[in-house]
C-alpha positions as CSV (number, residue, x, y, z in Angstrom):
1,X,110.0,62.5,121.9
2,X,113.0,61.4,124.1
3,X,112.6,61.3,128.0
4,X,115.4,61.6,130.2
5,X,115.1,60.0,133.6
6,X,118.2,61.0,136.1
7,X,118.9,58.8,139.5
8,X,121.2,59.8,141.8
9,X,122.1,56.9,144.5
10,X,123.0,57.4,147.8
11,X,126.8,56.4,146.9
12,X,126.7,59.7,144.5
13,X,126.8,57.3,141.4
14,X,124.4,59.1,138.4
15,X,122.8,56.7,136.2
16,X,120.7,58.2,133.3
17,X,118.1,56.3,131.1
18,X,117.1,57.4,127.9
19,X,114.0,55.8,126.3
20,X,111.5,56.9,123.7
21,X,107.6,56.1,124.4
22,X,108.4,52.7,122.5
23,X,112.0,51.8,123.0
24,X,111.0,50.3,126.1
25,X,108.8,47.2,127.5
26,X,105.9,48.3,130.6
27,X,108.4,45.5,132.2
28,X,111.5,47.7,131.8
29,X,109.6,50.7,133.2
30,X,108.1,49.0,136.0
31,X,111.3,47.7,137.0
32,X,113.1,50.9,136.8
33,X,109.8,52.1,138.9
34,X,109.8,49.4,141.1
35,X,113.8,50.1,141.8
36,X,113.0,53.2,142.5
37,X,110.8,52.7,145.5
38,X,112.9,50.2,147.0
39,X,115.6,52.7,147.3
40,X,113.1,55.2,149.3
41,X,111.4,52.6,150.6
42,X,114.7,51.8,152.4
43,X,115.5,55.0,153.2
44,X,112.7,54.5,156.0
45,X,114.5,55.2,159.6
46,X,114.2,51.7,161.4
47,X,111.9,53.5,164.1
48,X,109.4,54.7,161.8
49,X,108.9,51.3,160.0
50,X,105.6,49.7,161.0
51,X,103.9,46.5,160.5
52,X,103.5,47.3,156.8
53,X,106.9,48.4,155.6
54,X,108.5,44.7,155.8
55,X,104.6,43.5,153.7
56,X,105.5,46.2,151.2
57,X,109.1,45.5,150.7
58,X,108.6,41.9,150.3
59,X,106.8,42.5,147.6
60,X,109.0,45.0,146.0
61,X,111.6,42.3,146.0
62,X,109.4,39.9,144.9
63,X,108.4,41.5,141.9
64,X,111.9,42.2,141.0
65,X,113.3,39.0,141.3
66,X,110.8,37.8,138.8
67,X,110.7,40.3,136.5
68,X,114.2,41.7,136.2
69,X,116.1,39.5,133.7
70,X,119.2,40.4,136.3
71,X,122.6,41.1,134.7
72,X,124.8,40.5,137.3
73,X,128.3,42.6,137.3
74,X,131.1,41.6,139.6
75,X,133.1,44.4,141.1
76,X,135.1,45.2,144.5
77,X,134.2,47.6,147.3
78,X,137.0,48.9,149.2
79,X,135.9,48.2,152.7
80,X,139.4,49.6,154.5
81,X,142.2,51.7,152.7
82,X,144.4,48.6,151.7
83,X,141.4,45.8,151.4
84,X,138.5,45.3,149.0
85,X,135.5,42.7,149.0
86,X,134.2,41.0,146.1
87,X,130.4,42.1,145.5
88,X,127.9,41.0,142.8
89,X,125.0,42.8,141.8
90,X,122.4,43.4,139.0
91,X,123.3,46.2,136.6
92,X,119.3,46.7,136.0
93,X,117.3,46.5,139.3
94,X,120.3,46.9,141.8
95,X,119.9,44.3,143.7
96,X,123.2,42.7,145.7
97,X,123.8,39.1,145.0
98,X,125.2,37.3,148.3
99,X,128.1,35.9,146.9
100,X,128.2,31.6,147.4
101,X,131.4,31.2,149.8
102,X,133.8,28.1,148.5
């Protein structure tokens, strides 16, 4: 039996995963999970954030930087109408890759 999971991203980008019960690893699910609660997790206004929010996102990012076997895609954002910036990120978890300045 196929599942379909939809995401929709704050930047209006739809990503869908299909998967059947076995197609994929706990480790591929809990990442997709754990993605998924860093993005509400940081949806959290500033003022509402307590004590515990930075404990639980530390180890939301933890746990996906050493589980997610990253596969990092390098793309541009447009950042004014005639410039873009360079940005890396993981396809999989999401996660934006400071860039090394030379």
């Amino acid at each position: 039996m196929k599942k379909s999971i939809y995401i929709v991203y704050d930047c209006h980008i739809e990503y869908k995963y299909k998967f059947t019960k076995h197609s994929m690893s706990d480790t591929h699910l809990n990442i997709y999970y754990m993605t998924r609660a860093k993005m509400e997790i940081e949806k959290i206004p500033k003022d509402l954030q307590d004590e515990h929010y930075k404990v639980i996102h530390d180890i939301v990012i933890k746990y996906l930087h050493s589980k997610c076997n990253h596969n990092i895609i390098c793309d541009y954002i447009d950042t004014f109408p005639d410039k873009s910036n360079p940005i890396e990120y993981c396809s999989i978890c999401l996660e934006t890759i400071t860039p090394m300045k030379k």
